[in-house]
N, C-alpha and C positions, 0 to 999 in steps of 0.2 A: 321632417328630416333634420339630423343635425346641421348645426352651422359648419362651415368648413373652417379651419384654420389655415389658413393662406400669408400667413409669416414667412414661406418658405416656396413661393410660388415660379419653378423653372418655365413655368408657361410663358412667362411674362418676358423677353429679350431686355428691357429696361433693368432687370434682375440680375442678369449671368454676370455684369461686369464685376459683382462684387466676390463671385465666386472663382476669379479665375486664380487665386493665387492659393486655395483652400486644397487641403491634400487630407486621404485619407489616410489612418493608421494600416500601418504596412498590413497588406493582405498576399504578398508575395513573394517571390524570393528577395536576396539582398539586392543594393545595387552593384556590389562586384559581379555577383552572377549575371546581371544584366549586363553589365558590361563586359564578360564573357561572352555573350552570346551574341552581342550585336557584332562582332567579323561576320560571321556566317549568312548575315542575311545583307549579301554583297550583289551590287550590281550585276546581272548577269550570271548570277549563281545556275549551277546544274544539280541539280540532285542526284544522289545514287538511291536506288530503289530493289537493289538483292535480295534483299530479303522481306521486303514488303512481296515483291512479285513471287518470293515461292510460297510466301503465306497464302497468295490471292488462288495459286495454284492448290493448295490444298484446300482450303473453302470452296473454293468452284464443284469441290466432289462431293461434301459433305452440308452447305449450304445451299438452298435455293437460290438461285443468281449469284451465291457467295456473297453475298450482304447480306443482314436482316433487318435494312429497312431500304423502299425503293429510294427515298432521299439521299442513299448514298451512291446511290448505282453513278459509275461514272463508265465510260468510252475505253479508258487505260485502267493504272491502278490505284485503286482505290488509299485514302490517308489511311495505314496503319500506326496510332497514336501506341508509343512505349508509355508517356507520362504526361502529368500538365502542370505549370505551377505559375500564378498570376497570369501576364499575359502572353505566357507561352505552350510550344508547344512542343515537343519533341518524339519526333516517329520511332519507329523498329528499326530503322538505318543511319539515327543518328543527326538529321537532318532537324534543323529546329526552326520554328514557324513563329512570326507575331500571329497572333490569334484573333481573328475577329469574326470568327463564328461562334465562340462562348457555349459551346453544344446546343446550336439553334437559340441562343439567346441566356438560359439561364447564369452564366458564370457572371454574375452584373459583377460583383465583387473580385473577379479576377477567380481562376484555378484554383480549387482549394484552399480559401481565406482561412487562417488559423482557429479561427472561434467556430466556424462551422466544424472544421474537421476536429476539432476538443468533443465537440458536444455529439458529433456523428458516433464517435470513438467511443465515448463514455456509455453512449445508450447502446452500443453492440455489446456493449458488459456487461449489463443489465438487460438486456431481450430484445430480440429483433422482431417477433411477434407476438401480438395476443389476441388477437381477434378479442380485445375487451375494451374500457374507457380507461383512460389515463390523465397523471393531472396536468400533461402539459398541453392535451390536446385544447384542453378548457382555454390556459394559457391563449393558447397563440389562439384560437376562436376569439379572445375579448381582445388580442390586438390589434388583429384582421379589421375588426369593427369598427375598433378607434380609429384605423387609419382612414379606412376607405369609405367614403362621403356617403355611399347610397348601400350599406351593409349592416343589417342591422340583426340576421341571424346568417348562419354559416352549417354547411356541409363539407365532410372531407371525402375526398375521391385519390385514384391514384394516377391518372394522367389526365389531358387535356381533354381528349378526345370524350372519356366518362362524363366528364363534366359538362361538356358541351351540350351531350342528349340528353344527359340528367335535367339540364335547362330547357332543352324544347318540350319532355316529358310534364316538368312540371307546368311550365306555360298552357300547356295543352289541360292539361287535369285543373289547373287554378283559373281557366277560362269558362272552359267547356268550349272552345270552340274547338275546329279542325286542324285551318290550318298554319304555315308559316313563313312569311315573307325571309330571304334572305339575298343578298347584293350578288350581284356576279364577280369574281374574282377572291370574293371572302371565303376563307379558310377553315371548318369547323372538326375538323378533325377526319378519320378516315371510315368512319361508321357508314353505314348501307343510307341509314336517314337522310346523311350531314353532306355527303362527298357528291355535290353535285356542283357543276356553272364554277368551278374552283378555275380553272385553269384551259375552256372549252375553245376548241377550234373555233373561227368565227365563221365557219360555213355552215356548223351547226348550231350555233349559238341563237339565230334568231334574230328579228329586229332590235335596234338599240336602245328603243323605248318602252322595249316588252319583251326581254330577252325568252329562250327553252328552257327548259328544266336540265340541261346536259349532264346523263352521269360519268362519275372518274373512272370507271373500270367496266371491264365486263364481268359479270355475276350479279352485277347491282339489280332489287326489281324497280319497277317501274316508280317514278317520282310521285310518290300519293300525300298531297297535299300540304303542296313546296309551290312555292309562288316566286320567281326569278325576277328582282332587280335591278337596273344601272346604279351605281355608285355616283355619288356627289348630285343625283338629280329630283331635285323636289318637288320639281313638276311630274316627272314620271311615277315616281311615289305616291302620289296624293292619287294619280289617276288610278294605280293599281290598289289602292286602298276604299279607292268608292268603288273599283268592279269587283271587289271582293271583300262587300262592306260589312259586317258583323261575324265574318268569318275566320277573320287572323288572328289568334292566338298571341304569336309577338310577333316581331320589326326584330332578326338577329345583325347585330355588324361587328366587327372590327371597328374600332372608334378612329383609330389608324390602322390605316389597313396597311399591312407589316409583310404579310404573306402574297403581294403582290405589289412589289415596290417599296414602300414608305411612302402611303400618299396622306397626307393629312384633309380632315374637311374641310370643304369652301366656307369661307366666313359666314355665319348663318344656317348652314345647312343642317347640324344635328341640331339646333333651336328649333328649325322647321321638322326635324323626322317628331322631336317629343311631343311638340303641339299634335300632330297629326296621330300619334299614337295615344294620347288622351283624349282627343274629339274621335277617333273611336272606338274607343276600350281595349286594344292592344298592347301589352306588355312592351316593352326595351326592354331588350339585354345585349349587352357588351360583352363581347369575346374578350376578355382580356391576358389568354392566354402570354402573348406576346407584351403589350403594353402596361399589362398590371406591375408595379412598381420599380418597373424602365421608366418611364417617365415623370413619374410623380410620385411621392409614399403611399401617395392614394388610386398612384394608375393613370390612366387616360382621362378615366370622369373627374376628375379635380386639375389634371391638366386642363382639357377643354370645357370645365364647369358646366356640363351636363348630367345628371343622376338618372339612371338606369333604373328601371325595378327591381332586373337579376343582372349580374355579372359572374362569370367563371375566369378561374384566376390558375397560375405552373407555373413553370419555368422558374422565372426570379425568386419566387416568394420562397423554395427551400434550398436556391443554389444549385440545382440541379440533382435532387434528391427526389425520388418518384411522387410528388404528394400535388394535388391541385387541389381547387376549392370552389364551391358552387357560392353564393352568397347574394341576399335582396333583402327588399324589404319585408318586416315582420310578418305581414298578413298573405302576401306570396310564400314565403318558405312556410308557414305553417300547414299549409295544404301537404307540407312531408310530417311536420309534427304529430299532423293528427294522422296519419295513416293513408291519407285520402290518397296520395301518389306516393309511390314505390321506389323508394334507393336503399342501395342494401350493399355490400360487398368485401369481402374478406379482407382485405389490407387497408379498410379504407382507415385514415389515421394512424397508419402503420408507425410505431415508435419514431422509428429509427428517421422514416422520412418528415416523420412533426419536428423529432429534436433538430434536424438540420431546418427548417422552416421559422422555430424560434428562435434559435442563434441566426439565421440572416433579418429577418423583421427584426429583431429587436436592434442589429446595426442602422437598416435603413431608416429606422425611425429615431431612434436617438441620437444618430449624427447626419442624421437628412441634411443639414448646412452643407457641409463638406463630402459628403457622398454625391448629390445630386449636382451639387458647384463643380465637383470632379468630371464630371456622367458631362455634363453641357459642355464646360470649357474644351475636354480634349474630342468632342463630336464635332464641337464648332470648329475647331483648330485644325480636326483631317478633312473635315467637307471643303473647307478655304483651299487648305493644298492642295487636293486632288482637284479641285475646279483651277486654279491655278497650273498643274501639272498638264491638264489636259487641253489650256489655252496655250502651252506653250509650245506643243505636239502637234496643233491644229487638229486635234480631234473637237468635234461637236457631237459635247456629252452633259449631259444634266445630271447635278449633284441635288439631292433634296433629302428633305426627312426633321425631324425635331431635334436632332443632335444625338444622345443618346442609340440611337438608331437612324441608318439613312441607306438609300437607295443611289447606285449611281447607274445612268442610262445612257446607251450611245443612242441615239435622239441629238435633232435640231431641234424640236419641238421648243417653245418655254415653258410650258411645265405638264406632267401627266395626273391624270384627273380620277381614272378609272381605267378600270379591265381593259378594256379596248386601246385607248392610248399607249398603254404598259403594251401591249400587244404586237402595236406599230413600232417597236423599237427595237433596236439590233440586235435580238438576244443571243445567237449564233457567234456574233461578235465578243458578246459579254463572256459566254463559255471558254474564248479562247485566250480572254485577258483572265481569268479565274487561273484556267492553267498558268498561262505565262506566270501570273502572281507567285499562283504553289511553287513552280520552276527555282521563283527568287526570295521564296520564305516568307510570304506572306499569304494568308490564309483567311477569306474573305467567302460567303454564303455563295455559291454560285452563280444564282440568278441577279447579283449585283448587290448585296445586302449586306450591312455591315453594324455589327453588334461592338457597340464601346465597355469597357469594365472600368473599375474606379485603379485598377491594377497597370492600366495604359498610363503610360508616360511621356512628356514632351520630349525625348528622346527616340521613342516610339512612334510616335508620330512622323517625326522627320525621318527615322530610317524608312518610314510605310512609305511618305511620298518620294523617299525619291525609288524605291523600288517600283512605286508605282508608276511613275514618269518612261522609265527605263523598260516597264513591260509594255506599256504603251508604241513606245518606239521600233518593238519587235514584233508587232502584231501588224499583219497585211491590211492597213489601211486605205491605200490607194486606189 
């Protein structure tokens, strides 16, 4: 495996102080415009919402639920988005939002960074499809490689969710075994295989050391060989690996698990899953949907200096252009080179979403200093205020995450570990400070999640906390 180059390591907290005064080349609007738009996100703001509500009215007749996708389904009405540009957002009614949902993560760069939308533009000039090879795709295949510690060939797919079965697919074919281990609360997409133990009641869920297979919907069939584990527990792990010893194919996780919480691993514990998956012959792969180049240029595994066999990679890597990426080691992916396992699919490498993927990789990577120095400084600077915000309130609420990305919980608890702790905590509560948030322009993942861009400002900041202070205050705490 290559050596990593760790010149640039935001893992390390000894590191961030050097980055805090490091900015990136403007990826957003001016700052007049920003300074336009911060009145509006005023203490106590109301929104008007006229015309988002006759829009929802006429989607409700011609859309199923009037969304099209359940992660937007809300109680009232739903964000209808006019535009976006850096860290903003502005709806169909005029109402304009700090943005810290980044479309589920992708916008690291802020809304529509100029070199993305140059190169989006140019290649709709030149062809949106070909169902053929191109030479960018080559491109950004050899810089995928360079960056990322445990990549040493690459697949293109067109969302997450592709990528993630493509992974269990191939594990399974480059094994021969059955089946595959995967954590309770981890995220793999919404495929029949993958959507299981995501998000499960805890009546059905099982013991906590051996949790069910619980599936997300109904239609799903039955769980054929899926093996359900606790998160952070290397004791249970190792036990579920000898009662199902030459039979797991891989160990899937979230290296930070991102889609339930921001919980990082306990010191130790991904050193303990990779021993345990080469004592006995089982694949790692890292979901990196979420964390692949949020955190590091190389992802989570160069964050946490663990190397995976496969990882699957979105969101960040094209700015939020359809394109993801399966990637491992050479003698793993070749079991698709040689035909032995099956991926195939008409957009996959589609132009238009590689050229947005090579204009953002080749930012993240050539100004990694002051990209990721940005990414930490201003995650580190909203988690301080909103923990501050919420001591001043006398709410007992845990702020946590890597920076870049973080969780905040209304919990006493001191810190949440896994699924089940995530579980115990006021989520009822969190829904209602989400709205309060939206109410006051500020725009934050529901379940408490909060995505940074290098487009966020120390200006931005301070208007989030004290918005955030002020929804706090309006929310029936007592």
């Amino acid at each position: 495996m290559r050596a990593r180059n760790m010149s640039v390591s935001p893992s390390r907290p000894t590191d961030l102080h050097k980055h805090r005064n490091l900015r990136l080349r403007p990826a957003s609007c001016s700052l007049s415009c920003r300074q336009a738009m911060c009145p509006r996100l005023m203490v106590g703001m109301t929104r008007t919402l006229d015309v988002s509500r006759d829009l929802y009215t006429t989607a409700r007749r011609y859309i199923a639920g009037g969304v099209s996708s359940d992660a937007r389904r809300t109680a009232g009405v739903p964000l209808y988005v006019d535009r976006a540009s850096g860290s903003r957002l502005w709806d169909v009614d005029g109402n304009v939002y700090i943005d810290y949902v980044l479309g589920q993560g992708p916008a690291l760069l802020g809304h529509c960074p100029p070199a993305v939308v140059e190169a989006v533009t140019a290649q709709v000039a030149r062809g949106i499809v070909y169902s053929a090879q191109h030479a960018a795709e080559a491109r950004v295949a050899e810089r995928l490689c360079a960056m990322v510690p445990a990549a040493e060939r690459v697949r293109f797919n067109t969302v997450g969710s592709e990528a993630a079965h493509a992974s269990w697919r191939l594990a399974r074919g480059y094994t021969g075994r059955p089946k595959i281990l995967k954590f309770e609360g981890h995220y793999h997409g919404w495929l029949d295989p993958v959507l299981y133990s995501v998000h499960p009641s805890l009546d059905d869920a099982g013991p906590q050391d051996h949790p069910r297979a619980v599936p997300g919907t109904a239609g799903q069939p039955p769980a054929a060989d899926l093996v359900i584990c606790p998160w952070n527990d290397a004791e249970a792990l190792a036990g579920l690996m000898d009662e199902h010893a030459g039979q797991i194919a891989a160990v899937v996780m979230e290296p930070v698990l991102c889609n339930t919480g921001a919980i990082e691993p306990d010191p130790g514990y991904l050193k303990a899953v990779r021993e345990l998956c080469d004592r006995h012959g089982s694949l790692l792969i890292f979901d990196e949907i979420i964390t692949g180049f949020r955190l590091a240029p190389g992802g989570a595994q160069e964050y946490l200096g663990i190397d995976p066999d496969l990882s699957v990679f979105g969101k960040a890597m094209a700015g939020g252009m359809q394109v993801s990426a399966l990637a491992g080691r050479a003698p793993v992916m070749d079991a698709i080179s040689s035909g032995k396992v099956a991926h195939a699919g008409t957009f996959n490498s589609q132009p238009v979403g590689i050229a947005a993927a090579e204009a953002t990789l080749r930012i993240l990577d050539e100004q990694r200093e002051e990209v990721y120095g940005t990414l930490y400084a201003r995650g580190r600077q909203l988690m301080a205020g909103l923990r501050e915000a919420a001591a001043k309130v006398g709410v007992p609420m845990l702020v946590d995450g890597p920076g870049p990305v973080f969780q905040t919980y209304f919990t006493d608890a001191p810190a949440v570990r896994d699924y089940r702790d995530f579980a115990a905590t006021d989520r009822a509560m969190m829904a209602r400070l989400h709205a309060a948030l939206l109410d006051r322009g500020v725009n934050m993942v529901p379940r408490g999640l909060w995505f940074l861009s290098t487009a966020h400002t120390e200006a931005d900041v301070a208007a989030t906390v004290g918005v955030f202070e002020d929804a706090l205050r309006s929310l029936p705490l007592g």
